[in-house]
N, C-alpha and C positions, 0 to 999 in steps of 0.2 A: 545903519546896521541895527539898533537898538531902535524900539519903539518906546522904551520908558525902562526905567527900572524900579521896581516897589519894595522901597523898605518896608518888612515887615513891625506891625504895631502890638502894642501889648492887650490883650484880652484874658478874661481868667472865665473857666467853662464848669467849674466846681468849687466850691470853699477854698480849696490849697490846690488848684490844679493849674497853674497859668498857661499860656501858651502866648506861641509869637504869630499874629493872623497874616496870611499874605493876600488873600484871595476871600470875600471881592472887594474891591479898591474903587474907588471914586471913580476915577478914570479909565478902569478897565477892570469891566468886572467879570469877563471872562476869559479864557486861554482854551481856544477849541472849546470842547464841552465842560471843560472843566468851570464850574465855577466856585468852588471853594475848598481853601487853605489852611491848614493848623499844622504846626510845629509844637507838639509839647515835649516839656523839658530839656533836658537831662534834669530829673528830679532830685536835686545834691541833697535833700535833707529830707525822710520822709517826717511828715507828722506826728504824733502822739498819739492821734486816733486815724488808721490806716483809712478809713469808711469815708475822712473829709474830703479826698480825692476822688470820688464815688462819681462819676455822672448818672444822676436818675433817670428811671423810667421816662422819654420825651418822644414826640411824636415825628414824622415825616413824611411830605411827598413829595411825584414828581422828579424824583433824583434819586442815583444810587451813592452810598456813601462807598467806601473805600480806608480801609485799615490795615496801616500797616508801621509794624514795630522797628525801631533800631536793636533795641534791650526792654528786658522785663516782662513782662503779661501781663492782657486785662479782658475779664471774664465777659463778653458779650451775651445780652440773653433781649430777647423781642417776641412780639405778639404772635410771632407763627411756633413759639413753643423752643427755638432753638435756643439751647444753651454753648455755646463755643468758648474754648481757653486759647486767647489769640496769642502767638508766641511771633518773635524774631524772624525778622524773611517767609512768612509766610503773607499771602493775598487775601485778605476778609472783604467778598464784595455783598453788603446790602442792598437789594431793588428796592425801596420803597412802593414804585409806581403808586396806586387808588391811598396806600397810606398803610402804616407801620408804626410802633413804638418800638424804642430797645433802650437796653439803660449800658454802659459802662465801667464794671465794678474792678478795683484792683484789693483784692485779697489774699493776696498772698507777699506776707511782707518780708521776704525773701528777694522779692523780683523788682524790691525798690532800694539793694544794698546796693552799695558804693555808686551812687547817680545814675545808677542803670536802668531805668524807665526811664525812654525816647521814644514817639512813635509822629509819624502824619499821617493824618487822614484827609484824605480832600475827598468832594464831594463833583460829582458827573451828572451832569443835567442831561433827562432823559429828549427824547426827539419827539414830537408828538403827538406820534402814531403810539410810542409804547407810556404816554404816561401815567395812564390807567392800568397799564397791566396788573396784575398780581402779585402780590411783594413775595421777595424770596433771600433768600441769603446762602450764601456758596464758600466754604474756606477753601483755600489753594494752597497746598504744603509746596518748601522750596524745593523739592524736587520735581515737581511738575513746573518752576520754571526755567525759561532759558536762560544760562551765563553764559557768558563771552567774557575772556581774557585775551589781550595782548601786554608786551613791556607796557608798563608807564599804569597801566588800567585795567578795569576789573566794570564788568555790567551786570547787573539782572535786570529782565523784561517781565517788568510786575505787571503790563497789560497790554494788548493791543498788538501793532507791532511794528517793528522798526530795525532797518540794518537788512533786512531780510529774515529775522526772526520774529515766530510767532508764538503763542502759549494755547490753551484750552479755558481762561481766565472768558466768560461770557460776556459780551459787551453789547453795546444797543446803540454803535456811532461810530463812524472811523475816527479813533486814537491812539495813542500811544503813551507809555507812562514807564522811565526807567530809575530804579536806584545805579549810580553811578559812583565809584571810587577810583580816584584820582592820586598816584604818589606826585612827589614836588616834582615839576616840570613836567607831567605826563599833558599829554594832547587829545583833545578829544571834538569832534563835529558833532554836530543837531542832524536828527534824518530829516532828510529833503523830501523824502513825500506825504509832508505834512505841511497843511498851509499855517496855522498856527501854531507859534511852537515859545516853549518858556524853560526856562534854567533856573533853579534855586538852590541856592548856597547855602546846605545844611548845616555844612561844616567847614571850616578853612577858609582860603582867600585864592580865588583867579584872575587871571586876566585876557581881556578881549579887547583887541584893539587897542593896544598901548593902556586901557584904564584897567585902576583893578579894585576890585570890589571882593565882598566879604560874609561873613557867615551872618544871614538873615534880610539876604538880597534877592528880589526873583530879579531877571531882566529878560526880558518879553524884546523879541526879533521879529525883524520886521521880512515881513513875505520875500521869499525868492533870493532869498541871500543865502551865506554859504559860512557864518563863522568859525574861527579856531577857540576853540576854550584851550588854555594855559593852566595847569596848576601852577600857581605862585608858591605858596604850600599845602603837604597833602589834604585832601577836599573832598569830601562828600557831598552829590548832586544829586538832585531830585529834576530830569526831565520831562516834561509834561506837553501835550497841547493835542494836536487833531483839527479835522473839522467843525468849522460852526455848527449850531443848533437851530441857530436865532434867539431875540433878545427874550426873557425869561424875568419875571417877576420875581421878587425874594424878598421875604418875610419870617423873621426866625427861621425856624426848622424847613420851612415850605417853599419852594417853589414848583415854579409852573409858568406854562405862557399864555395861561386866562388871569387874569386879578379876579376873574369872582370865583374861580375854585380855589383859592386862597382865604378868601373870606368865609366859604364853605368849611376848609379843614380848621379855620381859624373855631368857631362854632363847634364843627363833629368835637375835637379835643376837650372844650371847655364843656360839653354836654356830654361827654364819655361816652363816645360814639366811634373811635380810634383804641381797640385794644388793650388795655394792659400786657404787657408780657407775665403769661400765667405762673410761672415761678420767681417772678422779683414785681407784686403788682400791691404793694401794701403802702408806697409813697410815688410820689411823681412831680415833674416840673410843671407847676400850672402856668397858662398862659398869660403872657404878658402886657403890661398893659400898652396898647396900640398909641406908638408917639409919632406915627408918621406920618406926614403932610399928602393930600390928595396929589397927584400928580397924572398926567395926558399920556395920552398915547401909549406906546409898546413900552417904553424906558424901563429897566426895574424901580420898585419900587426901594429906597434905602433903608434898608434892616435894621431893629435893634441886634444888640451881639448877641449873635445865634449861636447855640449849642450844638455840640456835634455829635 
């Protein structure tokens, strides 16, 4: 029934910013298109200087990012000039495609009282046909998207679609991506017209299949099965998966399924040849230094920890 389960690791993406990685893992480093994971916070203590949480100016291709809040706000701004205030249940999708910078600013220290900055971002690996496109970024207010309530549960369909609903949320891959709330014993299934499919434990503790597992767990199911999710107690899920892409290089900020337009953007960024965002363009993440071992064939390549 379970193809694996990934405890999530600890990584930090700014001075004071930590986050819990799930996504990519050794062993599976994607879920449908999905190939990458972050959980930050619940941030219990803001800093002294609000700005050390700051993710700077950094680069991207080949993949669209995906932002989206539990609590709090964090000020997105990138090289096509948008400035956005990402708030709570709303859908912030960046294309990257040919390449994009955006930095992550939370200024307003308001939105970091009582542990209330929570958000994930995962990132969606684009298909091949579109990974050149043209970068663009789209916010989605939560009234453009779908909820579904029954007892026991509570959904929003933050993309793609699933159950038989759908959103206006633009995508470039059959997926699906749901925020999920769960009271103690409520019951919940994976859509089945999806070949790959993953479950994460934002919050609380489930149980599938007699085990029970806990907040900072994905567990990745195996095709053509049919599981029950259990709330053990009440639980926040993050559903994800779709179909493949194919295998995808990853490099910091960058992927793709050529290795040498990786070494390409690797170059454009370090020769500022990739944008700044024209209103936050006075600092930036410079490139890092390259510790990764040659390697054959299609395989990704293993990343230093990437910034999102």
């Amino acid at each position: 029934m379970l193809d694996l389960v990934i405890d999530a690791r600890h990584a930090a993406i700014s001075e004071h910013l930590d986050v819990r990685r799930i996504l990519p893992f050794r062993s599976r480093r994607m879920v449908g298109p999905f190939i990458f994971m972050d959980h930050a916070g619940p941030v219990k203590e803001a800093p002294e200087a609000i700005s050390s949480l700051d993710v700077l100016p950094h680069p991207h291709i080949g993949l669209s990012t995906v932002s989206y809040l539990f609590g709090g706000q964090v000020t997105h701004r990138d090289s096509l000039g948008v400035e956005q205030v990402i708030r709570p249940g709303e859908v912030n999708w960046m294309t990257a495609g040919r390449g994009i910078a955006h930095s992550e600013r939370f200024e307003d220290p308001a939105a970091l009282a009582g542990g209330n900055l929570e958000m994930i971002q995962t990132w969606v690996a684009l298909p091949e046909a579109s990974e050149e496109d043209a970068p663009t970024f789209f916010n989605y207010k939560p009234g453009e998207l779908p909820i579904f309530e029954e007892k026991g549960f509570w959904m929003r369909l933050i993309a793609g679609d699933a159950y038989g609903l759908r959103n206006g949320v633009r995508t470039h891959s059959p997926l699906f991506y749901l925020h999920v709330v769960l009271e103690a014993g409520g019951r919940f299934g994976l859509p089945p017209e999806h070949s790959e499919r993953a479950a994460y434990v934002a919050k609380g503790s489930i149980e599938v299949g007699g085990q029970f597992y806990h907040e900072g767990q994905m567990l990745v199911f195996t095709r053509g099965v049919d599981p029950l999710i259990v709330a053990h107690t009440p639980a926040t899920l993050m559903l994800l998966g779709g179909e493949p892409v194919g295998d995808r290089f990853i490099w910091w900020n960058f992927v793709h399924s050529r290795r040498e337009r990786i070494e390409q953007a690797k170059s454009d960024w370090k020769e500022g040849r990739i944008m700044l965002p024209p209103n936050d363009n006075h600092e930036f993440v410079p490139l890092p230094e390259d510790k990764s071992k040659p390697a054959g064939g299609p395989a990704p390549v293993p990343p230093p920890e990437p910034l999102s």
